[in-house]
C-alpha positions in Angstrom: 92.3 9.4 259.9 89.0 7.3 259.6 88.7 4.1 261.2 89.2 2.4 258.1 92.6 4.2 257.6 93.9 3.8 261.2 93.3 0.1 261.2 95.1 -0.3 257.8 97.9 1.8 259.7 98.2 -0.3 262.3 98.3 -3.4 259.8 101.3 -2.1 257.7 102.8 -0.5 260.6 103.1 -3.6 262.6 104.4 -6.3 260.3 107.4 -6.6 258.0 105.3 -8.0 255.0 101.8 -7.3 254.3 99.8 -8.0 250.9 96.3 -7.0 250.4 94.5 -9.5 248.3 91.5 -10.8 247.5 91.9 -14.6 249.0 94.3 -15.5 250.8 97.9 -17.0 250.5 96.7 -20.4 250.2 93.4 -19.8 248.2 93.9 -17.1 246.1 90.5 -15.6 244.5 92.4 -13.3 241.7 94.8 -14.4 238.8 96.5 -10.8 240.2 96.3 -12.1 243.5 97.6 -15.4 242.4 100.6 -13.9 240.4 101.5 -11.9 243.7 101.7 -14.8 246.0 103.7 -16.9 243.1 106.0 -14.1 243.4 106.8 -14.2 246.6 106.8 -17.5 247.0 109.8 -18.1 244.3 112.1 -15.1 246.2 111.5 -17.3 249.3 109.0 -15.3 251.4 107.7 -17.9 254.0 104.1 -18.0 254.5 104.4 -17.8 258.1 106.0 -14.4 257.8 103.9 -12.7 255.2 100.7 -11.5 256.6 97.8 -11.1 254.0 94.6 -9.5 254.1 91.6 -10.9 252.5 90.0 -7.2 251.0 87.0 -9.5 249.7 85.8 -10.1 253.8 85.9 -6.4 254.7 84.6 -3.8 252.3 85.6 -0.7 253.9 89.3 -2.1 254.0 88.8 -3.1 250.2 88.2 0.7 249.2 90.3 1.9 252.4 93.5 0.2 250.6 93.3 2.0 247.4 93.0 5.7 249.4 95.7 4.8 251.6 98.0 3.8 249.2 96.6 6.1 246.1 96.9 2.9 244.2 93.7 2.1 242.2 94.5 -2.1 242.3 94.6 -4.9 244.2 96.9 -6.7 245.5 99.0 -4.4 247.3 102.5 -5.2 249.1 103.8 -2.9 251.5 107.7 -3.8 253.3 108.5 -2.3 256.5 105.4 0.1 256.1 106.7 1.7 252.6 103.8 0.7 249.7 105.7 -1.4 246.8 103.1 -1.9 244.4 100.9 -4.7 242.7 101.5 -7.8 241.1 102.8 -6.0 237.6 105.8 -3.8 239.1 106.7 -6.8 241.6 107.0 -9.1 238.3 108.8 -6.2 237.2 111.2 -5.8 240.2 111.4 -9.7 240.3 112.5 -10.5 236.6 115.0 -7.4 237.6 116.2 -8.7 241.0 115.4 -5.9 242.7 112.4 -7.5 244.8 115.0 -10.1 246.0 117.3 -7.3 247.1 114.2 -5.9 249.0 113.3 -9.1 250.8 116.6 -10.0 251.9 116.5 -8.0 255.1 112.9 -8.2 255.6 111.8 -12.1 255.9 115.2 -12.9 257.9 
């Protein structure tokens, strides 16, 4: 595992909610990125509790998400370490309910 990899490892692996963006939860720089935090926001996810990467400050992490996950987009969620998806299939899974049902047990 590269550097790149490990560090993106250690970044999923140690918090319950991580998104990969480009901006950040307050300053989005993405409608995509935007969408995502919108999202999360109306299921209730706290700010404090939802740690977000800015891909735009690190390069290596930018590409390193997309071979990590084998996901060609950004943003990127990850829960308790398992990749969800980007902003289409978490509008999906909100409209659905299924991304409340996934957040439940994760932000408490």
């Amino acid at each position: 595992m590269t550097d790149v990899q490990q560090r993106i490892d250690d970044l999923v692996k140690t918090n319950d909610l991580v998104l990969f963006m480009k901006g950040n939860a307050s300053f989005p720089m993405c409608g995509f990125s935007g969408r995502a935090i919108q999202i999360l926001k109306a299921v209730g996810v706290d700010a404090r509790t939802l740690k977000t990467v800015n891909v735009l400050e690190d390069d290596g992490i930018r590409q390193g998400i997309k071979e990590y996950s084998n996901w060609p987009t950004i943003p990127q969620l990850y829960v308790k370490g398992e990749f969800v998806g980007g902003s289409d299939i978490l509008m999906e899974m909100y409209e659905s309910g299924e991304l409340q049902t996934l957040l439940n047990g994760s932000t408490a």
